[in-house]
C-alpha positions in Angstrom: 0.0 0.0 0.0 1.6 3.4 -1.5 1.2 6.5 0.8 0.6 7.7 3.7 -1.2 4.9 6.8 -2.5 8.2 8.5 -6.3 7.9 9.5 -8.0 10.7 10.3 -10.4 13.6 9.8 -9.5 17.4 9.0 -11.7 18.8 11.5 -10.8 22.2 10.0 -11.5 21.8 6.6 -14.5 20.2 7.5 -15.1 23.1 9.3 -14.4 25.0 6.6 -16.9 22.9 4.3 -19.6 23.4 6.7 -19.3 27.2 6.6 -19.0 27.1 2.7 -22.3 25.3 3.0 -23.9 27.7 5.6 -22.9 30.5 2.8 -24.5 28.3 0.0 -27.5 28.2 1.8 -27.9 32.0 2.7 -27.4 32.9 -1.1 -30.3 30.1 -2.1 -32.9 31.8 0.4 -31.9 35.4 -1.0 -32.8 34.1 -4.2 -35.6 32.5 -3.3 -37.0 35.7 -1.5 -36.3 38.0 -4.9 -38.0 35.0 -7.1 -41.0 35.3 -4.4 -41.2 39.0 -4.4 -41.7 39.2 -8.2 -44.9 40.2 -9.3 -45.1 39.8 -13.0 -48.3 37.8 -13.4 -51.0 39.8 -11.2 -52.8 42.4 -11.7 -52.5 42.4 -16.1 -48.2 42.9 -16.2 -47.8 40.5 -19.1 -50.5 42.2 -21.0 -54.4 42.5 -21.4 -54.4 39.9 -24.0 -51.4 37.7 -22.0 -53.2 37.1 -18.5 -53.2 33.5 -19.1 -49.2 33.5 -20.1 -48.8 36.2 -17.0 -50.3 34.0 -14.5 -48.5 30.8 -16.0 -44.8 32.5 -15.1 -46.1 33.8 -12.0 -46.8 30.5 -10.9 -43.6 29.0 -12.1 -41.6 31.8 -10.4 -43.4 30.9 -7.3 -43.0 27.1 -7.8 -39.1 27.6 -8.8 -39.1 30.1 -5.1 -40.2 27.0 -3.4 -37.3 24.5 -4.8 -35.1 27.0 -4.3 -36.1 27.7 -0.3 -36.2 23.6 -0.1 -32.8 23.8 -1.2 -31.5 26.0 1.2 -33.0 24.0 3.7 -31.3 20.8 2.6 -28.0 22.5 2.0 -28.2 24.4 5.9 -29.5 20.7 7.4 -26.4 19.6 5.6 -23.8 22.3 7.1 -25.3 21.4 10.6 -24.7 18.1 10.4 -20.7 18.9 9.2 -20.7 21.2 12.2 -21.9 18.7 14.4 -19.6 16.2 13.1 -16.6 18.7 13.9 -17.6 19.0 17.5 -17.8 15.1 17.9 -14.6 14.5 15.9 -12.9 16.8 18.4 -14.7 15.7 21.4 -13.8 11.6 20.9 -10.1 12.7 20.2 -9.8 15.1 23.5 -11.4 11.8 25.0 -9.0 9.1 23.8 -5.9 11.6 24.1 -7.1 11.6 27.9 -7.4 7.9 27.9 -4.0 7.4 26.1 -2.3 9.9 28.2 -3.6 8.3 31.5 -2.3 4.7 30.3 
């Protein structure tokens, strides 16, 4: 076996992952807030003769607002669970690094 026998977890860079996530997350929801604030649709904006068409791409901007909000929600459930994983990672070390050093 070529390479290094280390085992072990980068509890920084998975750190680092989570808050890359946390930002990924933040950006979806801003996007899905603008998508969700758009208007075009009501009221007669695509036209008097386009109401049909208007209220079609409303709809899709609002179903498109959803995914995207779902999204975020995934991808912030996702950098809890790295963060999580960061604090256990450190906490079973600091536990066996006790137990080692007390051998």
């Amino acid at each position: 076996m070529g390479g290094s026998e280390m085992v072990g977890v980068r509890t920084g860079e998975l750190g680092a992952l989570s808050s890359d996530y946390r930002i990924s997350a933040e950006v979806l929801c801003g996007q899905a807030e603008r998508l969700a604030e758009q208007t075009f649709g009501d009221g007669g904006t695509a036209g008097r003769n386009y109401a049909r068409q208007g209220i079609a791409v409303h709809q899709g901007l609002a179903r498109i607002s959803t995914w995207l909000r779902d999204w975020s929600d995934a991808t912030a459930a996702t950098a809890d669970a790295l963060g999580a994983a960061v604090v256990v990672y450190a906490e079973t070390d600091r536990q066996r690094a006790t137990q080692t050093d007390a051998m």
